[in-house]
N, C-alpha and C positions, 0 to 999 in steps of 0.2 A: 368475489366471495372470500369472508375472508378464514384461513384456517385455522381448525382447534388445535391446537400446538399441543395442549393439556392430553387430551384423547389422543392423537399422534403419539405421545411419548408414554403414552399407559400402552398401546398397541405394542409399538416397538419393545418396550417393558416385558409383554406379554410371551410375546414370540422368542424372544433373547432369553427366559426362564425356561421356555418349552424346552429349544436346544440344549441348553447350559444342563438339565435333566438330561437330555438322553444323551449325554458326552460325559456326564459325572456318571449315569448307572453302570453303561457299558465299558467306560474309559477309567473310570476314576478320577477326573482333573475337569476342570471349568475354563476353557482356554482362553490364555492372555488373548487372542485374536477376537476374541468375540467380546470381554470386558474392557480394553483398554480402547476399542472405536466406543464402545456404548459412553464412556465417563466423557468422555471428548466432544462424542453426538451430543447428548446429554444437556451439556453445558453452553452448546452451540445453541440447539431449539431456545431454549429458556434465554438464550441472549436475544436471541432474535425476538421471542414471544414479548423478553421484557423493555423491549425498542419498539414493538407493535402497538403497546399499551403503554408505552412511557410512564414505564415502571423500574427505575436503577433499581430502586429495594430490591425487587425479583431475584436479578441476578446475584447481588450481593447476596441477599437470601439463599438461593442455590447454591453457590460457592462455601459459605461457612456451613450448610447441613453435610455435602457433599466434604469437605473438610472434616469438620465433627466425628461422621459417620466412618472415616478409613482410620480417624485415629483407636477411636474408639473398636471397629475391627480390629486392627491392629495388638489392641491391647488382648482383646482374645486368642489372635495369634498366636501372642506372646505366651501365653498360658497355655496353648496346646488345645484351646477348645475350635477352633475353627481353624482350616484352613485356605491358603493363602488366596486360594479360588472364590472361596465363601467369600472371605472381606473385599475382595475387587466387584465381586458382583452386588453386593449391596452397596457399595460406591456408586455402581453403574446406576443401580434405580434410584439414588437417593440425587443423582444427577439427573436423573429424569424425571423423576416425580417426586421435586422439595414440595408440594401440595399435593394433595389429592386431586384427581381428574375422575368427574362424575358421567358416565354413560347415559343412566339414568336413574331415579331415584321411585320410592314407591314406601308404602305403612304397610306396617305389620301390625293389627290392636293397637291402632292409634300412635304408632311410637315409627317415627320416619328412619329410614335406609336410604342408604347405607349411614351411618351413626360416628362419624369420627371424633376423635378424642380431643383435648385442648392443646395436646404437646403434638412435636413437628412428625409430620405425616412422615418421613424415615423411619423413625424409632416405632411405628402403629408395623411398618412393615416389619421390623424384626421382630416385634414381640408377638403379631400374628404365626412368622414363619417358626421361631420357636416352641408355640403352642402347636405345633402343625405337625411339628417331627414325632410328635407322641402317635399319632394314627397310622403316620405312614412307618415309624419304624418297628409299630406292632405289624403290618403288613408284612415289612421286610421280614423281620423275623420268624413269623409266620411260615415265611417262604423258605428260609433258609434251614427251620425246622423240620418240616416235610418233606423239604426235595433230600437232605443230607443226615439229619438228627431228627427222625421221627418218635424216639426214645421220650423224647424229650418236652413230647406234647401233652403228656398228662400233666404233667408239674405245671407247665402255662398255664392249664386253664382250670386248676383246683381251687385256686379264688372264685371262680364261678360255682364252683360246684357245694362250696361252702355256702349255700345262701343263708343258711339259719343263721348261722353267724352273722352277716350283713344285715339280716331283719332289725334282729335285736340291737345291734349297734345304731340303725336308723331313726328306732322307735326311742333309744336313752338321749340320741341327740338329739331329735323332737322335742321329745321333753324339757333337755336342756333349753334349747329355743325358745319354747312356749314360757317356761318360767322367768328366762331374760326379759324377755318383752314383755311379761305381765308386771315386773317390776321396774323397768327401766321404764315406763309410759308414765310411772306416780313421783319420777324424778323431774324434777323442772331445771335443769340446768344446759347448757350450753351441748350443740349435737357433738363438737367431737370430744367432749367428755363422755358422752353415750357411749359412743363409738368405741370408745376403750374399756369402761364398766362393761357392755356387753361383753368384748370380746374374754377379760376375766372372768368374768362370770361365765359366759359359756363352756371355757376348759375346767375353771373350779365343776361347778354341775354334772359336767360331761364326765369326769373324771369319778366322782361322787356317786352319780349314781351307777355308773358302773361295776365299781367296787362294793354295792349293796348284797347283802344273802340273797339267793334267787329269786326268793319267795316276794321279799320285801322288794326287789328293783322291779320286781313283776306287776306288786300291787301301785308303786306310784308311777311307772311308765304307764299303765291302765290309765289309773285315774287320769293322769294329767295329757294323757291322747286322746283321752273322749272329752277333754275338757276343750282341747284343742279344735275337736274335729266339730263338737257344742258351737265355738266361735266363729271358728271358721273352716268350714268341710271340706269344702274346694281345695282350697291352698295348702290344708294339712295334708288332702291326699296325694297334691300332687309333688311336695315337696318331700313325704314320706320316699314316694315312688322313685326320684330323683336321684332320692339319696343312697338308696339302694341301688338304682345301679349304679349309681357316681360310686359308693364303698367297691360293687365287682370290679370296675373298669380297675382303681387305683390299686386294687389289689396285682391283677393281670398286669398293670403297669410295673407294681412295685418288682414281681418275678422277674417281669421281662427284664429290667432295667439292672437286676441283681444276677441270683442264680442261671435262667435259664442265658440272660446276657452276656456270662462270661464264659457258658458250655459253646450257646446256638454263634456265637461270633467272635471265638478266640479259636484259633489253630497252634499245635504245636509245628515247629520245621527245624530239620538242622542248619546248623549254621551255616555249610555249602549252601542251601537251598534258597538262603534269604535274599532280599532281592532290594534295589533304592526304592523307598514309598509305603515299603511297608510298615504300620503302625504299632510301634511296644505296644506289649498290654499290659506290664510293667515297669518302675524305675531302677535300672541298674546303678547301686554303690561299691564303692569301693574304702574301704578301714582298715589301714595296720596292715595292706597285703591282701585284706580278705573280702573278696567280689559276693556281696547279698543281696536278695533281690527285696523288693519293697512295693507291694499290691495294695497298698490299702488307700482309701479314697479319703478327702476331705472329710465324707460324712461318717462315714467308719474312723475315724480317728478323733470327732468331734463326738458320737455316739460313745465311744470307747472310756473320753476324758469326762464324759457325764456318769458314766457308769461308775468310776477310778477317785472321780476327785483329783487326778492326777492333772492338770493343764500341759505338763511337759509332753502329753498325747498330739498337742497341736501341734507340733514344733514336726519341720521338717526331719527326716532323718540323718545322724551323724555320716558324715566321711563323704568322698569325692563323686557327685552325681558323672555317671561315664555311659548312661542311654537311658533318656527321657521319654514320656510318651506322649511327644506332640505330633498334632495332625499333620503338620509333615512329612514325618512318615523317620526311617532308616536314610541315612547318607552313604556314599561308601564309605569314609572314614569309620561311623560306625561300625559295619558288615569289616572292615579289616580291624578294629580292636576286637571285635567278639572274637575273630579268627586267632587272632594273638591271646587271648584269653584261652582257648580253648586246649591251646598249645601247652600254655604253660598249666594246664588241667587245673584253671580258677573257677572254671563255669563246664557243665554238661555241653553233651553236644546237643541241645536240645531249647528252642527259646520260642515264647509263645507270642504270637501277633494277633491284633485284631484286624476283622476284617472291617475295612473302611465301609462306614454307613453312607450315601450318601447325601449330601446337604439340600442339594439344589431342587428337588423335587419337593420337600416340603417349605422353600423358599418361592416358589412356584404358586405350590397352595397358599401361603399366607398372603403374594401379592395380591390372588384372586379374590380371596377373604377380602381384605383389606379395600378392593376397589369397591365391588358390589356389595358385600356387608358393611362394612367400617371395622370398628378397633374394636377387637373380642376382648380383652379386659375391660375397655370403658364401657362397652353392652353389660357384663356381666357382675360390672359394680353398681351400673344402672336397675338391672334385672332385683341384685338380693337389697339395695335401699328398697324402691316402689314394695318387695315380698313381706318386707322384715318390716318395715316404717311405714 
């Protein structure tokens, strides 16, 4: 008999995500013991698998995604968006499953599952677990609102309670919609010219009619929703419906991810108290003697330079970066300058940390994604051509 090598290393995949979650929730850390056997297993199976099959490609195959994959981790590293756990363990899977390994397969309305994409089955994994930490860190949050900062729960969830808002933003994008498409069908020219004409036109429209007197955006969102729902009833209602809750959800995202993000999972500590691992929730400078802190994100600084006109908004800030906030956390070397700061009364006794979210649970989810559905962006570019086209 002979063994699925593929299913074997989606198992082992599966099990080694389980763990690698309940060691990052409780512990904080993804341990080198459990990632550095998987990259090694990994690479083993698929030797084996591609000597069973007499297939060199295979492994060569697996070795450069498996390469690719820790560089590219890496680079995230580097930039503080993942830590050192996160990119070993997608090393691990990207060592164990350079393909996809199918259980089994099954339709939904004609359209077959699991759906993977054209690019290599690692990157379907990250871009699943990425879309993944949105669910699970409204979860967290959730949780960390109520059990500690229940204050804090109205503000979360006032994008829901805005619906009117949501309707009417729905019903102008609709519109915008319906009027792309009723002109883009009289254009005969090449689809990814479409592709682009649409997508102008939907922000010109969208933006247009929204800026209309009440009365007037009223009368042509009417007209042009019953003109829609005339053509097509079904698809208007359900993409209406959609988009409505797609507008709450992003809303609740947007708080989460802002305001309530940096009440519900920053802590203040004194300096004494800080500890290796713990995460800035700021970058400390230092200019001419004088220690500043510096909170503002890529997108607040790119928002900013839009607002300004000013582009000197993008540019990193002036003077000696001296505690950055990557996912590595605090060194002691750091914990003993804050202390010598504090000393020479450059800095309060007071510095704020985040609480580490962790990675692995929705890295978990998107394997699962990933195996039994396929690639959630290629579904979901699939989904709006067949809705729109």
């Amino acid at each position: 008999m002979i063994v699925n090598i593929p299913v074997v290393c989606a198992v082992i995949a599966i099990l080694a995500c389980l763990y690698a979650s309940y060691t990052d929730i409780k512990h904080g850390i993804i341990q080198n013991k459990l990632t550095f056997p998987l990259i090694i297993g990994g690479l083993a199976l698929n030797g084996i698998y591609s000597f069973m099959i007499a297939s060199p490609a295979l492994i060569i195959t697996t070795l450069i995604y498996t390469a690719a994959i820790f560089i590219f981790g890496y680079i995230f590293w580097k930039f503080g968006a993942w830590a050192g756990g996160d990119v070993k363990l997608f090393t691990a899977l990207a060592a164990l499953l350079p393909f996809p390994a199918t259980f089994f397969s099954y339709r939904i309305m004609n359209v077959q599952f699991p759906t993977f994409a054209t690019y290599p089955f690692p990157l379907t994994l990250i871009i699943n677990s990425i879309l993944s930490i949105f669910p699970f860190l409204l979860i967290f949050v959730f949780y960390i609102v109520v059990r500690t900062k229940p204050y804090l729960l109205d503000e979360l969830l006032a994008p829901l309670k805005d619906y009117r808002k949501n309707i009417v933003l729905a019903l102008v994008i609709t519109s915008a919609v319906t009027i792309t498409y009723s002109v883009t069908k009289l254009l005969h020219i090449q689809m990814w010219q479409v592709i682009i004409i649409s997508f102008v036109l939907l922000y010109i429209l969208s933006f247009t009619i929204s800026k209309l007197p009440v009365k007037i955006k009223a009368a042509v969102v009417a007209a042009v929703t019953v003109f829609a729902l005339y053509n097509k009833f079904k698809v208007t209602l359900i993409a209406v419906a959609l988009l409505i809750v797609s507008l709450s959800c992003f809303g609740v995202i947007k708080t989460l991810l802002t305001r309530v993000n940096r009440e519900a999972l920053q802590d203040d500590y004194k300096i004494s108290e800080l500890k290796e691992g713990m995460i800035p929730a700021y970058n400390l400078y230092e200019q001419n003697g004088v220690v500043y802190v510096d909170n503002k994100s890529f997108f607040s600084r790119f928002k900013e330079a839009a607002k300004t006109g000013n582009v000197a908004e993008l540019t990193m800030p002036k003077g000696k970066l001296l505690i950055g906030t990557m996912a590595a956390g605090l060194t002691e070397k750091n914990i003993e300058l804050l202390g010598d700061l504090l000393r020479e009364n450059k800095i309060e006794d007071s510095f704020r940390v985040k609480r580490g979210v962790p990675f692995a649970p929705s890295i978990l989810i998107g394997l699962l994604i990933s195996i039994f559905i396929g690639d959630l962006a290629f579904i979901v570019e699939k989904i709006l051509y067949s809705v729109i086209y």
